[in-house]
C-alpha positions as CSV (number, residue, x, y, z in Angstrom):
1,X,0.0,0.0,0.0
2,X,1.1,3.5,-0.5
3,X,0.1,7.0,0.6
4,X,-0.7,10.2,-1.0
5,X,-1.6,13.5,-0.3
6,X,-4.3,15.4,-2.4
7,X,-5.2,18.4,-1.1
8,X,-6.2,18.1,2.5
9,X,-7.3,14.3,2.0
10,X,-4.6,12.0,2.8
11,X,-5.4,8.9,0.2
12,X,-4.1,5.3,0.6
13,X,-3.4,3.5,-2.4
14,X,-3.9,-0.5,-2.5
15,X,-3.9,-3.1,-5.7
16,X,-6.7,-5.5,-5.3
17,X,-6.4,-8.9,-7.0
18,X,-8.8,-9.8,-9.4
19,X,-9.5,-13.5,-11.1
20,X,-8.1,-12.5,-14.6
21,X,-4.8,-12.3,-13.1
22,X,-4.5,-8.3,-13.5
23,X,-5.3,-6.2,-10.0
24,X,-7.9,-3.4,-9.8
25,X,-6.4,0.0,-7.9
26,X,-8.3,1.4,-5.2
27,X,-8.2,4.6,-2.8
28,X,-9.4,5.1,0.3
29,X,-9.1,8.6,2.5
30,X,-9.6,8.6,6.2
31,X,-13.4,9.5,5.9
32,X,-14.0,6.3,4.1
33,X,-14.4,7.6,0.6
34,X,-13.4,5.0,-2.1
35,X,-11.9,5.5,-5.6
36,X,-11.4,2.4,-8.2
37,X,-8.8,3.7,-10.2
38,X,-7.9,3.3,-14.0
39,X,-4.3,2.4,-14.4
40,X,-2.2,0.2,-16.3
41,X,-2.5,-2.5,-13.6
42,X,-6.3,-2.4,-13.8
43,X,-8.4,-5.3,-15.8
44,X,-9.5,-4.8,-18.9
45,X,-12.8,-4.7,-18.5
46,X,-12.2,-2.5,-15.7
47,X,-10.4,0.0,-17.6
48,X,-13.1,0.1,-20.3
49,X,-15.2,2.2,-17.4
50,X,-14.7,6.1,-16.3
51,X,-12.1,6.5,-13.7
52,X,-14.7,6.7,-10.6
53,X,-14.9,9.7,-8.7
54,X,-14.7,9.2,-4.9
55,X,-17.8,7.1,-4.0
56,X,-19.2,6.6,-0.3
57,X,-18.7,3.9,1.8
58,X,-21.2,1.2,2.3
59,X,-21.1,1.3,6.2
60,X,-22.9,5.0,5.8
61,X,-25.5,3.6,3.9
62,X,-26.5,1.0,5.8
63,X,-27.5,3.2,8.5
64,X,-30.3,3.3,6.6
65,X,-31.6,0.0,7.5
66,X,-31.5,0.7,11.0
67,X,-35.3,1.5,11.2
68,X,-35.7,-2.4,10.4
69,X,-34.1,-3.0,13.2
70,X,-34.8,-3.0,16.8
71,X,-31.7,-0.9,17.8
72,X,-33.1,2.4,17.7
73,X,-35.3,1.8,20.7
74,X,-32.7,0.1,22.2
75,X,-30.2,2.3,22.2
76,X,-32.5,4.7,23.3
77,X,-33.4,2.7,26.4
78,X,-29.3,2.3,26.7
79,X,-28.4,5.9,27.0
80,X,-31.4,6.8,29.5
81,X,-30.0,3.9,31.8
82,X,-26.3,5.3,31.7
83,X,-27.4,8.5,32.1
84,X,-29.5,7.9,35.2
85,X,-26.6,5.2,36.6
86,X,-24.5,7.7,36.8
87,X,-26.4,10.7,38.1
88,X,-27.0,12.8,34.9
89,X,-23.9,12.8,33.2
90,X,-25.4,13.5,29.5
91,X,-22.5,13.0,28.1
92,X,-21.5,9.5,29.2
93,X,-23.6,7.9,26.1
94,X,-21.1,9.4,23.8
95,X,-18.2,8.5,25.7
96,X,-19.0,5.5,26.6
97,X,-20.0,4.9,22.4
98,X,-16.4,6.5,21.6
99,X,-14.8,3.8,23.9
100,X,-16.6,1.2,21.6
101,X,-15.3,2.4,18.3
102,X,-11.9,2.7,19.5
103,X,-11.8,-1.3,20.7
104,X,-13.2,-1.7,17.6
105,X,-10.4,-0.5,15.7
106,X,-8.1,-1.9,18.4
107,X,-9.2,-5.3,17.4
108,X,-9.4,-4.7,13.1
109,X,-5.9,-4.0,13.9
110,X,-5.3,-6.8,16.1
111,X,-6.5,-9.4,13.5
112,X,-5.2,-7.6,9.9
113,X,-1.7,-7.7,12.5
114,X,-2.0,-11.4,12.6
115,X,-3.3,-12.4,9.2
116,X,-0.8,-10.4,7.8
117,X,2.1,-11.0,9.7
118,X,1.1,-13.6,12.3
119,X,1.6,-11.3,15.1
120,X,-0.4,-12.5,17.7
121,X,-1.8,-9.7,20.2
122,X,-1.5,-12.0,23.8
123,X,-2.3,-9.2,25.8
124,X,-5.5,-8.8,24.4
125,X,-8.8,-10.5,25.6
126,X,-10.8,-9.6,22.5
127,X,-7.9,-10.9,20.1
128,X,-7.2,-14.0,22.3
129,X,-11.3,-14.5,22.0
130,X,-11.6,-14.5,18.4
131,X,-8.3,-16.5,18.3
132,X,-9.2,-19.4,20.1
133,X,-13.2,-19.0,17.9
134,X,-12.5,-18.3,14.5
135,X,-8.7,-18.6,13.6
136,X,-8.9,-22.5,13.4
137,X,-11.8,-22.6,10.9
138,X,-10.0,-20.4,7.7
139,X,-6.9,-20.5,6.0
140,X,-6.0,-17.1,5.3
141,X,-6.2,-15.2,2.2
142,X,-6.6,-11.2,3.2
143,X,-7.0,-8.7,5.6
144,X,-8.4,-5.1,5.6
145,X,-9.0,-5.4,1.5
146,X,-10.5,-2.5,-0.3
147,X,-13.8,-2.7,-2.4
148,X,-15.6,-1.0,-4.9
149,X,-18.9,-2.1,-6.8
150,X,-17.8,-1.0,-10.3
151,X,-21.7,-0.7,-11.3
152,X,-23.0,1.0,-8.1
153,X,-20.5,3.1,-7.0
154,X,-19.9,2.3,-3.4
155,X,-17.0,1.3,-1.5
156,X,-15.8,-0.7,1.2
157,X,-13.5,-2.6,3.3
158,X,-13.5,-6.0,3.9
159,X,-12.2,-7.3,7.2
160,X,-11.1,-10.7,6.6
161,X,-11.6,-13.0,4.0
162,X,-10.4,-17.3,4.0
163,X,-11.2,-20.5,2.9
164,X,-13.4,-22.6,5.4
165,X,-11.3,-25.7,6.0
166,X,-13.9,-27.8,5.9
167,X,-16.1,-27.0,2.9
168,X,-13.3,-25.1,1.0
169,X,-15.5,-22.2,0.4
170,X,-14.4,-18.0,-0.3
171,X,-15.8,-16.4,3.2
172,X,-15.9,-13.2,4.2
173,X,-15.7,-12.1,7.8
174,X,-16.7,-9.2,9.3
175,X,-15.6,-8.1,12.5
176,X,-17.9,-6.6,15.1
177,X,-17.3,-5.4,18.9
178,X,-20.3,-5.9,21.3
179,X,-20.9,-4.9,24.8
180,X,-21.6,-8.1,27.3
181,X,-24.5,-6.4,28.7
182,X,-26.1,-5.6,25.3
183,X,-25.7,-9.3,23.5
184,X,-26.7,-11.0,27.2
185,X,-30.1,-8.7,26.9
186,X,-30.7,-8.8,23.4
187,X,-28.0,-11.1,21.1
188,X,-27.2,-9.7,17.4
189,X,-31.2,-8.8,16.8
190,X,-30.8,-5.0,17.2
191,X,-28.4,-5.1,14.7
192,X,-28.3,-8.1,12.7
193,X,-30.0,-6.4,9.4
194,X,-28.0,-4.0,9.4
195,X,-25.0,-5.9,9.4
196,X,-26.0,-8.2,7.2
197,X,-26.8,-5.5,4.8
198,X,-23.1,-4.5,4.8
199,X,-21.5,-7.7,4.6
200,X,-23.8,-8.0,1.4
201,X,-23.0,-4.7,-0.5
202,X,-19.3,-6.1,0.5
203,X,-19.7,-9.7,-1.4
204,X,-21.5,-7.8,-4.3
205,X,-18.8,-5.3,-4.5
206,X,-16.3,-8.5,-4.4
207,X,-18.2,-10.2,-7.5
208,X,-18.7,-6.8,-9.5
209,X,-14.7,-6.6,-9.7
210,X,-14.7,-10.3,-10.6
211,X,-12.1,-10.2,-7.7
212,X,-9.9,-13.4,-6.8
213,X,-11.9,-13.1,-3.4
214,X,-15.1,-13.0,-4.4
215,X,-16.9,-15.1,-1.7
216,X,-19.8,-18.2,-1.0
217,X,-20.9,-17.0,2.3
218,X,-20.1,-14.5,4.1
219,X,-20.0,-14.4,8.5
220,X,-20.0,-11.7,11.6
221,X,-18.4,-12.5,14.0
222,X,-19.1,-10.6,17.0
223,X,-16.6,-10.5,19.9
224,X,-17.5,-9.7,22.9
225,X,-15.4,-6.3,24.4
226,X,-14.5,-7.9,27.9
227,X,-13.1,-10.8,25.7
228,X,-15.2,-13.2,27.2
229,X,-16.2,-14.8,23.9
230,X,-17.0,-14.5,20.3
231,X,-20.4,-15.8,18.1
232,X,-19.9,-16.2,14.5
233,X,-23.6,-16.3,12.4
234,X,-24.0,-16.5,8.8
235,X,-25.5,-14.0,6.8
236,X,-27.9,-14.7,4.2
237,X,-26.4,-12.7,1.6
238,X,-29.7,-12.5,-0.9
239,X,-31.9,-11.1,2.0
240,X,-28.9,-9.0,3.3
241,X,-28.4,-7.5,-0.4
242,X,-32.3,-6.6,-0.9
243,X,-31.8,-4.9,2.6
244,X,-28.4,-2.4,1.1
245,X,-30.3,-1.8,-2.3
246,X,-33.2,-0.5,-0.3
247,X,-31.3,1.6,2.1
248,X,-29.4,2.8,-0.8
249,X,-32.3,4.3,-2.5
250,X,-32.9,6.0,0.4
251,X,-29.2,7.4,1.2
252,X,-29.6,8.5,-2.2
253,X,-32.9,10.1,-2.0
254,X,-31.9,11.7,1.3
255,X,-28.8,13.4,-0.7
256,X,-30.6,14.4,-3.4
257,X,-33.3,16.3,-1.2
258,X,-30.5,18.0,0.6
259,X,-28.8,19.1,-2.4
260,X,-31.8,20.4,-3.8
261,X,-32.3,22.6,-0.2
262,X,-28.6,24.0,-0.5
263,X,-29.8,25.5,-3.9
């Protein structure tokens, strides 16, 4: 990978294998904006297309599945309880959500570290956790591997990608960081579309580029933050699909409107 600065977006620069033997080139800047490049690296049938502009990142849209799911209320009922808990601290919520975010990139680091150069993170429960889960099911082909849908124009980035051991099959793995508390009361149902929705728009973004890791299946795995375990689920990658395309017409309706009430 290699870094470059345009303007006041720093862009990281990464060649993505595809099937025909050539490799597609994508960028990504820190806000998650994706470019598929048109170089002399890129496939044919790649290069036949319009060098994209920068294209959003699928985790944004699929915030727009979130009313088909349970979270909302959830969350809501979350923040009133650590608010009251702790005597009317407002702003412990966002604290408390900026503490998740960070493990969360604590352990996408933790695991592209060891798939990419078997670095193994001992002093970490949430590493150790998926570790001893999921490690032993895949052989290893990627880590942290850029996407775009040529057609659609999103991006993404896909955590982990291996071959199940036993049935041989492309999977892609998504990483996700959960609070005890919140899988005990309610497991993956407050977020599971959601999820699954960007998991899909990944795999569909995978086959788009006819990319060497386009996958079967694809899993979450959610690890718990205290490191006291991790749950893999599949995703069904049809119904998780239909979910993204919908909250995609609605991300872009959404922009559309407030374009229209900048004018």
């Amino acid at each position: 990978m290699t870094t470059t600065q345009r303007g006041s977006s720093t862009w990281v620069t990464q060649e993505h294998p595809l099937k025909s033997g050539a490799s597609a080139i994508i960028e990504r800047n820190a806000k998650h904006k994706y470019r598929l490049l048109k170089g002399s690296l890129c496939a044919e049938e790649l290069c036949q297309c319009i060098e994209h502009p920068e294209v959003q990142g699928a985790s944004a849209i699929v915030k727009y599945v979130q009313s088909f799911d349970s979270g909302f209320g959830a969350g809501k009922g979350w923040a009133t309880k650590l608010i009251r808990e702790s005597g009317g601290d407002y702003d412990l919520p966002r604290k408390v959500g900026n503490e998740g975010r960070d493990m969360g990139t604590q352990l996408h680091d933790e695991v592209d570290d060891f798939i990419r150069n078997k670095k193994v993170a001992e002093h970490s429960p949430m590493f150790v956790s998926w570790h001893k889960v999921v490690d032993p099911l895949f052989d290893w082909l990627t880590s942290e591997q850029f996407l775009v849908h040529k057609d659609l124009h999103f991006g993404g980035t896909c955590d982990a990608v291996g071959l199940d051991r036993e049935t041989g099959e492309i999977t892609i793995i998504d990483h996700k960081t959960v609070d005890l508390a919140s899988w005990e009361k309610y497991g993956s149902k407050n977020r599971r579309e959601e999820n699954g929705a960007q998991l899909a728009a990944y795999a569909a973004g995978l086959h788009s580029l006819n990319s060497r890791y386009a996958p079967d299946k694809g899993l979450i795995a959610y690890v718990l933050r205290d490191g006291s375990g991790t749950f893999l689920e599949e995703v069904n990658l049809s119904r998780g699909y239909s979910f993204f395309l919908a909250a995609r017409e609605t991300y872009n309706l959404h922009k559309y409107y407030e374009a229209e009430d900048k004018k």
